[in-house]
VEXLOKE-281040 format. One record per residue: residue number from 1; x negated, y negated, z of N, C-alpha, C, O in turn; residue in one letter. Coordinates in steps of 0.001 Angstrom, whole numbers, plus 500000, padded with zeros to 6 digits. Layout:
REM residues N
<rec NUM; <X; Y; Z>; <X; Y; Z>; <X; Y; Z>; <X; Y; Z>; 'A'>
...
END
This chain:
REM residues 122
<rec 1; <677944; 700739; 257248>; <678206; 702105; 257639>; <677004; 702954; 257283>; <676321; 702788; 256273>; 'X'>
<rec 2; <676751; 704159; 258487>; <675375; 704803; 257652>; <675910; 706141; 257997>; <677121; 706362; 258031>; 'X'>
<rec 3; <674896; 707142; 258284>; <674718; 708746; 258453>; <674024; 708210; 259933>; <673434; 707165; 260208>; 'X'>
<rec 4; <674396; 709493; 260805>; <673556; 709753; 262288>; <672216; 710451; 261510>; <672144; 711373; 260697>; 'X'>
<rec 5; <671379; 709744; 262022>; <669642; 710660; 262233>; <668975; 709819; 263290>; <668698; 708690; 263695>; 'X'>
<rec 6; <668895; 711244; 263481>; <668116; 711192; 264902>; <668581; 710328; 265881>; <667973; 709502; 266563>; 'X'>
<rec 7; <669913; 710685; 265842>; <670917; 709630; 267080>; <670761; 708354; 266704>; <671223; 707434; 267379>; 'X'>
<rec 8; <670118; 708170; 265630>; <670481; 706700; 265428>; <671479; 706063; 264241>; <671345; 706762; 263237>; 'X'>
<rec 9; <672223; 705215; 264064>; <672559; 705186; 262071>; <671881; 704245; 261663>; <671446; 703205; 262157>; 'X'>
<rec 10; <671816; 705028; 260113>; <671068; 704461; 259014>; <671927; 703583; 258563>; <673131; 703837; 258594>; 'X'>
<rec 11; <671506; 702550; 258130>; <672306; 701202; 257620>; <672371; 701815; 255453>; <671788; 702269; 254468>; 'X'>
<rec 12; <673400; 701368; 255972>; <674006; 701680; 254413>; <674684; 700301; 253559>; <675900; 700346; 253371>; 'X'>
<rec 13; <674375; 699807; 253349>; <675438; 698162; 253180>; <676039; 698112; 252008>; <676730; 697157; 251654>; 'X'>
<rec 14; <675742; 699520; 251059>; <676404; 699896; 249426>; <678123; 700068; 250475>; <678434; 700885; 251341>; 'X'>
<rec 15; <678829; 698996; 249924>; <680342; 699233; 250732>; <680650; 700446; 249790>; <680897; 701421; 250501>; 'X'>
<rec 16; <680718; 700709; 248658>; <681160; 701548; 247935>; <680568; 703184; 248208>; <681160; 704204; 248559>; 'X'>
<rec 17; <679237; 702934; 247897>; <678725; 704159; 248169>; <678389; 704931; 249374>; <678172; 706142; 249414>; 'X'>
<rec 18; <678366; 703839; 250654>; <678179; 704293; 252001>; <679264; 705606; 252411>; <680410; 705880; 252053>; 'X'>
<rec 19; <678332; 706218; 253293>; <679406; 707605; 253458>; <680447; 706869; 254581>; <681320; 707688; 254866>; 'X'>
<rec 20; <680575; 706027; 255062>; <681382; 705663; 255653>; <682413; 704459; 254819>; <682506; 704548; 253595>; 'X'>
<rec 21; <683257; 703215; 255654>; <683870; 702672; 254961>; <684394; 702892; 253939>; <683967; 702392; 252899>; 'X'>
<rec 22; <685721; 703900; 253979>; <686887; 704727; 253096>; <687558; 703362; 252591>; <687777; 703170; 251395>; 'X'>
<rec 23; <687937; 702219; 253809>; <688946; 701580; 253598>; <688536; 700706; 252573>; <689492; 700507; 251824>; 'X'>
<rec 24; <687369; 700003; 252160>; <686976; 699693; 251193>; <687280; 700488; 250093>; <688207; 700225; 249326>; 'X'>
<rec 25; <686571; 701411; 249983>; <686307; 702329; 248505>; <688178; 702811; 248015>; <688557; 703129; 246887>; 'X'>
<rec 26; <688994; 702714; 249232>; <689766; 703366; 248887>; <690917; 702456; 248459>; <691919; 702675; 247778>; 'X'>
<rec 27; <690467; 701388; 249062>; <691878; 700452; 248712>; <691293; 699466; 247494>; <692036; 698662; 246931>; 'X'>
<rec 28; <690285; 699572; 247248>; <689797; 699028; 246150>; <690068; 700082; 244818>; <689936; 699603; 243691>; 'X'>
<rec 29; <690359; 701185; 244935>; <690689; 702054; 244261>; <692079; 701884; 243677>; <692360; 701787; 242482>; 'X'>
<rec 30; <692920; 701865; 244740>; <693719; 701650; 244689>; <695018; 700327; 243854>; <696095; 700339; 243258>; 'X'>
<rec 31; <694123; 699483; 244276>; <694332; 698408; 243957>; <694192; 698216; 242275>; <694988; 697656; 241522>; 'X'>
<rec 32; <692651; 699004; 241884>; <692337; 698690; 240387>; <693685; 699703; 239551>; <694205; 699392; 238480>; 'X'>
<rec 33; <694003; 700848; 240319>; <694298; 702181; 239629>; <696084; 701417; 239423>; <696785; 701689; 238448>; 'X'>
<rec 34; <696561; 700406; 240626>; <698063; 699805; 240256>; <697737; 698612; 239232>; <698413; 698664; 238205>; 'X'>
<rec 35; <697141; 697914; 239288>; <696472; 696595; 238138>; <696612; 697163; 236936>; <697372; 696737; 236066>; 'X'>
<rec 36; <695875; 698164; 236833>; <695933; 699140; 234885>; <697018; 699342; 234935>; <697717; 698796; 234082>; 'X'>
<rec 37; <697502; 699998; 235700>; <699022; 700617; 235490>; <700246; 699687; 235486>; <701345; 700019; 235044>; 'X'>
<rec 38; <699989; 698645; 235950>; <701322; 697647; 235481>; <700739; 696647; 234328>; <701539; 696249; 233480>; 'X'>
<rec 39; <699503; 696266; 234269>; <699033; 695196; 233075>; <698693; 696216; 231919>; <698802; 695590; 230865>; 'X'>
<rec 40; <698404; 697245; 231723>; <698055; 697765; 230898>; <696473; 697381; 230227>; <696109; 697906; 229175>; 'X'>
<rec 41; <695672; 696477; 230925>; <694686; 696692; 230787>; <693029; 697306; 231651>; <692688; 697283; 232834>; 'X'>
<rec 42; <692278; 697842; 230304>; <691213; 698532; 231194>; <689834; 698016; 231591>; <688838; 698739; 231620>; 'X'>
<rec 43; <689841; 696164; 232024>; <688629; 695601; 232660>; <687862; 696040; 233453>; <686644; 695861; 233468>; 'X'>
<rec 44; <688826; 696968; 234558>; <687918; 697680; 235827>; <687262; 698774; 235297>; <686505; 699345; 236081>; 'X'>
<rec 45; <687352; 699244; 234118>; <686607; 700753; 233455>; <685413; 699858; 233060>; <684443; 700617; 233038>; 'X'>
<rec 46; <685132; 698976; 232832>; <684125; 698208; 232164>; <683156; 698037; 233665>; <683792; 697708; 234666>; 'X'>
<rec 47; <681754; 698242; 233796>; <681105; 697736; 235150>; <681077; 696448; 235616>; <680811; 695453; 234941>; 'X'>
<rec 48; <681402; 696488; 236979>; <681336; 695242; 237493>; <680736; 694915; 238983>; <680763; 695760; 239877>; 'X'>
<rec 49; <680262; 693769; 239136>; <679345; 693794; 240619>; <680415; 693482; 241959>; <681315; 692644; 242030>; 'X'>
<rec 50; <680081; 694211; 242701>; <680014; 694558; 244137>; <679167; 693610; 245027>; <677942; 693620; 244905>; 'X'>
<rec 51; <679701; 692892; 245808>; <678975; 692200; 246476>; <677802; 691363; 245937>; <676807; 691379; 246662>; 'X'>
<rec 52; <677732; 690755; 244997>; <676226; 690337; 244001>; <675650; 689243; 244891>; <674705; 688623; 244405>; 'X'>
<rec 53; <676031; 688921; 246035>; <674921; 687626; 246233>; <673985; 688440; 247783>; <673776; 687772; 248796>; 'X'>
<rec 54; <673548; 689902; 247661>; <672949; 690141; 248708>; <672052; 689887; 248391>; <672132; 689056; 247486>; 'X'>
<rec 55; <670563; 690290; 248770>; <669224; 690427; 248486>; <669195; 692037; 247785>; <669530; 693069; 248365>; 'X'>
<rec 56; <668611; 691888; 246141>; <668430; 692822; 245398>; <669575; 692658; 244469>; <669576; 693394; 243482>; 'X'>
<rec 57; <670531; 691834; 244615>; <671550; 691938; 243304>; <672999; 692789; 243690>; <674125; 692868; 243200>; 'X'>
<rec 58; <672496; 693196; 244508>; <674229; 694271; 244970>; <674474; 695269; 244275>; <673496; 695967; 244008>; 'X'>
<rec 59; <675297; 695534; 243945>; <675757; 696998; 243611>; <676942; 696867; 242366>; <678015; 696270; 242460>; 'X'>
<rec 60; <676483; 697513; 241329>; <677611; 697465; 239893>; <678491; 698695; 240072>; <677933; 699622; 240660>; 'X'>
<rec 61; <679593; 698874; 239737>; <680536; 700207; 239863>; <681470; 699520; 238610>; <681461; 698360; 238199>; 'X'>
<rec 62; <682468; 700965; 238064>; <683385; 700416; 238043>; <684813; 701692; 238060>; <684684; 702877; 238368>; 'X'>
<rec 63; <685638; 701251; 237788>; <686929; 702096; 238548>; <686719; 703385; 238625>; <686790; 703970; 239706>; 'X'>
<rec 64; <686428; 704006; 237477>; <685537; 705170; 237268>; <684687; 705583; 238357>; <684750; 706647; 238972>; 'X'>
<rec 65; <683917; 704665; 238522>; <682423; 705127; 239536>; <682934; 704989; 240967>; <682654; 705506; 242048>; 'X'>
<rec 66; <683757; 704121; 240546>; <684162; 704173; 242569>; <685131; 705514; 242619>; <684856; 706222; 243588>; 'X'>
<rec 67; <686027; 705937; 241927>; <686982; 707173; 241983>; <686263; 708081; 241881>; <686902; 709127; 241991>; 'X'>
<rec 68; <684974; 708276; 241683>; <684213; 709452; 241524>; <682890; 709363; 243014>; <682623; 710325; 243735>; 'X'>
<rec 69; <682325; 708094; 243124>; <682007; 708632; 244678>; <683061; 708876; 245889>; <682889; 709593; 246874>; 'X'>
<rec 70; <684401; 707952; 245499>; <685081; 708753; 246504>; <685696; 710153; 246526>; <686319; 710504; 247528>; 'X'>
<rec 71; <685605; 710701; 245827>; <686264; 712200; 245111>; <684982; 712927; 245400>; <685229; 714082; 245747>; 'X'>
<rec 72; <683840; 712683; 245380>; <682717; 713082; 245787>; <682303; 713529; 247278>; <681984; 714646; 247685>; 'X'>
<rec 73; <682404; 712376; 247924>; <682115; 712202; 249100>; <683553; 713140; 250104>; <683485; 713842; 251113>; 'X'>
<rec 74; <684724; 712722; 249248>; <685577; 714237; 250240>; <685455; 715301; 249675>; <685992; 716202; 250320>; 'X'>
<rec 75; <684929; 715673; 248627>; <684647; 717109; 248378>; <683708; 717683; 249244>; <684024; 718701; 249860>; 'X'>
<rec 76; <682663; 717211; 249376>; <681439; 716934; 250625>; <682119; 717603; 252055>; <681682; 718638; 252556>; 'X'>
<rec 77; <683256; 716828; 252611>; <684310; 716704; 253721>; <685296; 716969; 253660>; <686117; 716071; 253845>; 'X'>
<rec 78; <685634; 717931; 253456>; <687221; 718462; 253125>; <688114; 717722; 254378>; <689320; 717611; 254153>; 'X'>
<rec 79; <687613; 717220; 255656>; <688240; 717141; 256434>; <688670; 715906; 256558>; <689569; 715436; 257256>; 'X'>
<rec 80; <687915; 715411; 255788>; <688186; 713686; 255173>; <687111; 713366; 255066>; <686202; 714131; 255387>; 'X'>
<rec 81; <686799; 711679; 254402>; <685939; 710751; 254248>; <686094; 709823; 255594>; <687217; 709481; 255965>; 'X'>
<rec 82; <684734; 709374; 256414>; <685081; 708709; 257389>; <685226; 707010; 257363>; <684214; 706314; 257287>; 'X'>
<rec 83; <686750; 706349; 257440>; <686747; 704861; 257480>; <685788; 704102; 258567>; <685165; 703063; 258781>; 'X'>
<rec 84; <686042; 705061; 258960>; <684476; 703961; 260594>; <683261; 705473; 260692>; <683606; 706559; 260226>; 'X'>
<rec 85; <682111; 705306; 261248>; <681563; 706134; 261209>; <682133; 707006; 262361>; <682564; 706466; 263381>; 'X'>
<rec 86; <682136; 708304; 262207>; <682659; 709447; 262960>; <684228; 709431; 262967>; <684932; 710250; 263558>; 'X'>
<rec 87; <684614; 708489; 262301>; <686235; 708307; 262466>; <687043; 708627; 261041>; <686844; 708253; 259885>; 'X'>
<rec 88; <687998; 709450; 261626>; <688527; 709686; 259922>; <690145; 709534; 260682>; <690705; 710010; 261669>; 'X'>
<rec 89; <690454; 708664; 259678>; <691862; 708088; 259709>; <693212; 708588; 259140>; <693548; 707464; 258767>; 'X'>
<rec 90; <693887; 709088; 258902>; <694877; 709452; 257953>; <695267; 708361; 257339>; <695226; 708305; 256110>; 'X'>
<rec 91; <695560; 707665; 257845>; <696669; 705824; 257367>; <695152; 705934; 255921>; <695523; 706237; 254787>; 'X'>
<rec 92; <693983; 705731; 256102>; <693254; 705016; 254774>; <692988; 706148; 254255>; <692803; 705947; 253055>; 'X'>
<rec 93; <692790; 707929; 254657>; <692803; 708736; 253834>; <694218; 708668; 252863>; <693930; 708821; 251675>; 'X'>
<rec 94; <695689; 708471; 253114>; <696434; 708345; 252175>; <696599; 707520; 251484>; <697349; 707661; 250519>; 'X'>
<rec 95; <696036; 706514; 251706>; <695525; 705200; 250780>; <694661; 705453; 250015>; <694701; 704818; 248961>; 'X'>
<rec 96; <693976; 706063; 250125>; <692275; 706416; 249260>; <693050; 707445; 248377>; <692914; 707309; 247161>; 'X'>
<rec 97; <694056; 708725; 248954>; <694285; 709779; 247705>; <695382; 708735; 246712>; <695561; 708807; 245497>; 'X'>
<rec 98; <695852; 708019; 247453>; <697172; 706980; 246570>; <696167; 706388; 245405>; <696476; 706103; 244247>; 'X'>
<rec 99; <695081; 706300; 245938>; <694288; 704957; 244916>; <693366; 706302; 243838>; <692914; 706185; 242699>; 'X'>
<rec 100; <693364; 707009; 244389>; <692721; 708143; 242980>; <694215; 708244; 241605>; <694234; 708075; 240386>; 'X'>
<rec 101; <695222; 708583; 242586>; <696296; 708822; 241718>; <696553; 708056; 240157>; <696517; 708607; 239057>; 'X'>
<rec 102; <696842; 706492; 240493>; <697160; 705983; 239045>; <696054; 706021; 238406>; <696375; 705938; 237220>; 'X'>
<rec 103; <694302; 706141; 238530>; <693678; 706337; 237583>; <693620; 707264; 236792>; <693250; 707328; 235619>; 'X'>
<rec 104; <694226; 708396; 237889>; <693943; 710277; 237313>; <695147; 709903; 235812>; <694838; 710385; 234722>; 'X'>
<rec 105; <696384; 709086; 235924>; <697785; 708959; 235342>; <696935; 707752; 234169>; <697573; 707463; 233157>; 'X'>
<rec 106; <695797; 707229; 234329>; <695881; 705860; 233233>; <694983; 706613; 232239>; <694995; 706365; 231034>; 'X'>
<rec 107; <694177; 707577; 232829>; <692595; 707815; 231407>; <692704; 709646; 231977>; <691663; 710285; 231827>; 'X'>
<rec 108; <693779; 710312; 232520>; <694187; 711590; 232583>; <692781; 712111; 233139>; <691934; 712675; 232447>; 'X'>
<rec 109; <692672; 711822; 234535>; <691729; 712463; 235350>; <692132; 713158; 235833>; <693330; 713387; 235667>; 'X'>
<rec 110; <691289; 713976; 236801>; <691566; 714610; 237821>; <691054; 714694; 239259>; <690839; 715694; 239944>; 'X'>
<rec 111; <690916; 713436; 239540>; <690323; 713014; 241062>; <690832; 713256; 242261>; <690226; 713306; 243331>; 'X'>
<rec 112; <692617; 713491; 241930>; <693545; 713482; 243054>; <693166; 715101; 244149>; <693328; 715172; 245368>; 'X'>
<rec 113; <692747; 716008; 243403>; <692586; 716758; 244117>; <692301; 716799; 245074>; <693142; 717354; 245781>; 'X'>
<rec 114; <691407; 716455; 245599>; <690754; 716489; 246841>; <691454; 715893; 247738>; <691140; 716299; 248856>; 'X'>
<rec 115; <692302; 715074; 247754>; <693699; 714456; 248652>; <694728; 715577; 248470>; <695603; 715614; 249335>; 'X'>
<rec 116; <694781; 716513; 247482>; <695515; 717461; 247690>; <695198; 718257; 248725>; <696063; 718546; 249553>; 'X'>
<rec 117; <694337; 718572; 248793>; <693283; 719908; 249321>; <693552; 719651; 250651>; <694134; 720403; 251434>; 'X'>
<rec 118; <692746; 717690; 251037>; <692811; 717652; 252815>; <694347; 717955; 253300>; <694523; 718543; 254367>; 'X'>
<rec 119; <695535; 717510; 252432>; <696789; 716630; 252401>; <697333; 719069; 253241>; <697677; 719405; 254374>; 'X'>
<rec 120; <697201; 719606; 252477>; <697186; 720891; 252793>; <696531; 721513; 254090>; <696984; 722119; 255061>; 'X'>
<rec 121; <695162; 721070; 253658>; <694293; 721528; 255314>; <694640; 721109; 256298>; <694681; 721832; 257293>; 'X'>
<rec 122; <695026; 719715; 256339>; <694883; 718527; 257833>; <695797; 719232; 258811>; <695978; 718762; 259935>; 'X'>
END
């Protein structure tokens, strides 16, 4: 997923950090934020690699860092984060605010907002 310049897109292949591909960032969110919350433990707060067998090593995050570029990236977009480029979905935007939720509830964040905000605007 990349950004349009100059009518063309920029290749982005960070799944996490790309401004596109929500459904990643968000269901991976998701996923870590129900794991803590029923095992009671906090492995995903600890960094961990992303894709590691590209060229350059891939990309380290961890539950934290992914709930915060995605909380980022719709603050950016109030109108959403886009799952395909130019495409913004509702079905993986409520998946993505679902997957901020149990982290905001495990280490008392406040990430959910911004799923409040679109959840109001849309």
């Amino acid at each position: 997923m990349g950004q349009l310049l100059h009518g063309a897109w920029v290749d982005q292949p960070d799944p996490i950090g790309a401004d596109g591909n929500l459904f990643c960032k968000g269901f991976l969110s998701l996923r870590l934020g129900l794991r803590e919350r029923i095992s009671g433990e906090d492995r995903w707060e600890r960094p961990f690699a992303v894709v590691p067998d590209v060229d350059g090593g891939g990309w380290t995050y961890s539950h934290r860092s992914v709930n915060e570029t995605l909380k980022g990236q719709w603050a950016r977009r109030p109108a959403g984060c886009h799952c395909e480029n130019t495409k913004i979905w509702p079905v993986c935007l409520s998946a993505a605010g679902l997957g901020l939720l149990p982290r905001d509830g495990n280490v008392g964040g406040e990430g959910h907002w911004v799923f409040d905000q679109w959840w109001i605007e849309a």
